[in-house]
C-alpha positions in Angstrom: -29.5 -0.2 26.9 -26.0 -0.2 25.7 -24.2 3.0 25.1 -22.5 3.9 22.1 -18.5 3.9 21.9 -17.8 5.7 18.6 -16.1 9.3 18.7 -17.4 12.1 16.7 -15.4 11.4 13.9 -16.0 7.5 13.5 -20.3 8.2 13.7 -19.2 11.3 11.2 -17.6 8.9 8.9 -20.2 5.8 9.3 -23.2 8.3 8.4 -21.6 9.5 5.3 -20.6 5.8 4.3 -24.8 4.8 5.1 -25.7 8.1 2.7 -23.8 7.6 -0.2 -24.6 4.0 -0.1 -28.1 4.9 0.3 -27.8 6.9 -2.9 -26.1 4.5 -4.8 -28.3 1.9 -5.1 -31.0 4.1 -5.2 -29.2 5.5 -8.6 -28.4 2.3 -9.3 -32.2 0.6 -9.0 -33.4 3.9 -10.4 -32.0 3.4 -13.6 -32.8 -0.6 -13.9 -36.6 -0.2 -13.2 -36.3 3.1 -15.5 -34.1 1.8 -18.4 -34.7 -2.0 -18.3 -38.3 -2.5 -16.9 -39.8 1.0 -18.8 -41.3 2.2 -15.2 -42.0 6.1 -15.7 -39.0 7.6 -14.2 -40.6 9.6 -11.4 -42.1 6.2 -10.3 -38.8 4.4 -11.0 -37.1 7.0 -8.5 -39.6 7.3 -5.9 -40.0 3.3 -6.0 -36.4 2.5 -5.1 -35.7 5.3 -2.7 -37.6 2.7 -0.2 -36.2 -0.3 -1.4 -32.7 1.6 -1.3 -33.5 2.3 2.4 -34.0 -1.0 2.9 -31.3 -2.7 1.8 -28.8 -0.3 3.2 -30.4 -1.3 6.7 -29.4 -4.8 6.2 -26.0 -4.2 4.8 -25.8 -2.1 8.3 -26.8 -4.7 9.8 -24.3 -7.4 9.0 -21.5 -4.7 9.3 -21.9 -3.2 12.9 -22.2 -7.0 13.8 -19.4 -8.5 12.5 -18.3 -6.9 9.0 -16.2 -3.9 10.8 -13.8 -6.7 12.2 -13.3 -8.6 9.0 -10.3 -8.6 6.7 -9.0 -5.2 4.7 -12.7 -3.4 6.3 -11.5 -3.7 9.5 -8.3 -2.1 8.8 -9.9 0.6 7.2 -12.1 1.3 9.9 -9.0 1.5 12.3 -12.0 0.2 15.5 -9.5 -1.9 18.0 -11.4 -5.7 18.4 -11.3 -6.1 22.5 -13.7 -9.1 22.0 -13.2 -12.2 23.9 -12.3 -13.6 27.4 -9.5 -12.2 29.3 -7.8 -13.6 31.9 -5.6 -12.0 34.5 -4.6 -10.9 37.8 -6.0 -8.2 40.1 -4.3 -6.7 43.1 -6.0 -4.5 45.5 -5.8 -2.4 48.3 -8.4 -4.0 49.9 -6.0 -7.0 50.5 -3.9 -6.4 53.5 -1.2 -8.6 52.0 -0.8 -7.4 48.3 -1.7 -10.9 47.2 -2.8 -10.9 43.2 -6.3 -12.6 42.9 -7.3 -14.1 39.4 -9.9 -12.2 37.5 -11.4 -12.7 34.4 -12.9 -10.2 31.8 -15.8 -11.0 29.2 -16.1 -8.1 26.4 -18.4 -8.2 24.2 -18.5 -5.8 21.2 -19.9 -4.4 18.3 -18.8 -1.8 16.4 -21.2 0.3 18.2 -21.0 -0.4 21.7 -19.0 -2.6 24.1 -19.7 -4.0 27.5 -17.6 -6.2 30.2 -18.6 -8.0 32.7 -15.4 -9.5 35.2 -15.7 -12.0 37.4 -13.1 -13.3 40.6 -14.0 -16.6 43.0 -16.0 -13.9 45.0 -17.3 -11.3 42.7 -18.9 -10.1 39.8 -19.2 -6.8 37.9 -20.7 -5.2 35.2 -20.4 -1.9 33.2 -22.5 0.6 33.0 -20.7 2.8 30.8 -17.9 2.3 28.6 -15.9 4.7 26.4 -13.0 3.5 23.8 -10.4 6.0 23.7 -8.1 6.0 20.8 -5.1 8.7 20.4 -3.8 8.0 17.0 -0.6 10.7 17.9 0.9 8.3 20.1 -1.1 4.9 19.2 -2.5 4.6 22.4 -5.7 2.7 22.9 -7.6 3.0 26.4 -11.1 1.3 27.1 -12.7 3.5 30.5 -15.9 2.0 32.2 -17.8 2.7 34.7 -19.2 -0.6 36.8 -21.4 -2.2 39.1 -19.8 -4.9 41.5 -21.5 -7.2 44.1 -19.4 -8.3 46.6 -20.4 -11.6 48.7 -19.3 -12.2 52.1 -20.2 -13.6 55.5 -24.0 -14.5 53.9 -24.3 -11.1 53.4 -24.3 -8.9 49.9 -22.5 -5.5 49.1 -23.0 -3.2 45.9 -19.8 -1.6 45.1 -19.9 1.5 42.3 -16.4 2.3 40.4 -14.5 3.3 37.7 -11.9 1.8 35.7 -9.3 2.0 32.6 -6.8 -0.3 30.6 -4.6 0.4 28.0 -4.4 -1.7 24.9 -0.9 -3.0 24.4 -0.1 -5.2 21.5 -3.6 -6.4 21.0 -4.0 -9.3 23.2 -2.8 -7.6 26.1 -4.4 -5.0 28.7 -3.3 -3.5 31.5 -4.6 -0.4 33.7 -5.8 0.5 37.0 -9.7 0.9 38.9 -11.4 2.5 41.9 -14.3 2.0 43.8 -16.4 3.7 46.6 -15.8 1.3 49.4 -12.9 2.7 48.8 -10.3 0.9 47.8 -8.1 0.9 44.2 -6.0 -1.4 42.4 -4.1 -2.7 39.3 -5.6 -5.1 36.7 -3.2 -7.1 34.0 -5.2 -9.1 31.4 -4.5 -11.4 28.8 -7.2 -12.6 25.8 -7.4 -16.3 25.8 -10.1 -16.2 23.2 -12.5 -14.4 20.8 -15.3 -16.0 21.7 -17.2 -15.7 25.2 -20.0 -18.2 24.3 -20.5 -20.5 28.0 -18.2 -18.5 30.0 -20.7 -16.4 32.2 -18.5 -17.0 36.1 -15.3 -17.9 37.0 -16.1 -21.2 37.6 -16.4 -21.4 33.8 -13.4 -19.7 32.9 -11.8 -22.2 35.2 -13.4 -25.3 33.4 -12.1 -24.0 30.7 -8.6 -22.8 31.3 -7.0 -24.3 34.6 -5.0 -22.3 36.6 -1.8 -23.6 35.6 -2.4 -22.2 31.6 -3.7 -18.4 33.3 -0.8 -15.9 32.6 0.9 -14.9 35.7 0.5 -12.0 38.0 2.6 -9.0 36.0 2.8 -11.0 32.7 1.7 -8.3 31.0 3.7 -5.8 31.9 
């Protein structure tokens, strides 16, 4: 089950926005059924409390799906759009040589929750916790995760636990650092190629669809 991103204040702000809408079109249905149809105005009340209900549900529906990111909404809401494929470079301890190895990142996102899974010609990873960090003081925008990574090698197969985080920069950009257990630690740079992740589920994929020539180069976005 995915876990929820929002802070305190955003799940503050988007239960007072599904109350008040609650109550307005249950004033609002209230007083059609009561002053157009001639229900009894108990009944009229009690009647569209449900209906109300209801059709705040679907209107919550559409929005934590897709509405949040659309138009002046989304810049209300102020929630940073990390969806898409990312691709990038990774370089790790674990390489003797300090070579950069191509990675690529698939988020996908709703305005409640967020997951990644990455892939390289070797590996692939998925979270098991994410947090979206946003600190409005000094616009900084940092996605943390916690992930799962099987490692393939010599017919054999390792499960690596770690932890990682990458700063937003400029919106299309991210850039941060991760740790595992095994232990090693690196650097990740990333650039989104698209908002879309539909048939990108492995590298190979990514690669069918970009070719290496058109992935941004190791420390391009620095």
């Amino acid at each position: 089950m995915a876990s929820l991103t929002l802070t305190g204040v955003e799940l503050s702000r988007l239960t007072k926005v599904f109350a008040v809408t609650a109550l307005v079109l249950t004033a609002a249905i209230s007083l059609f059924r009561w002053g157009c149809l001639g229900h009894p105005f108990g009944q009229a009340v009690l009647q569209s409390v449900f209906l109300a209900i209801t059709l705040t549900g679907l209107l919550f529906a559409g929005f934590y799906r897709f509405g949040w990111r659309l138009g002046p909404l989304a810049r209300w809401m102020g929630r940073p759009d990390l969806r898409g494929v990312w691709l990038g470079h990774l370089a790790s301890s674990y390489f003797k040589d300090g070579q950069p190895i191509p990675i690529v990142f698939v988020i996908r996102q709703t305005y409640l929750d967020i997951s990644i899974c990455s892939y390289t010609e070797k590996q692939r990873g998925q979270s098991t916790f994410e947090a979206l960090i946003q600190n409005n003081r000094h616009a900084i925008t940092v996605l943390a995760y916690i992930y799962e990574l099987d490692r393939h090698y010599a017919g054999a197969q390792e499960r690596v636990k770690g932890t990682g985080e990458v700063e937003l920069l400029g919106g299309d950009r991210l850039r941060g650092f991760y740790w595992t257990n095994s232990p090693t630690h690196g650097s990740i740079s990333l650039q989104r190629k698209a908002t879309e992740c539909d048939g990108v589920q492995s590298f190979e994929d990514a690669l069918r669809k970009w070719p290496s020539p058109e992935w941004p180069p190791p420390g391009a976005t620095n």
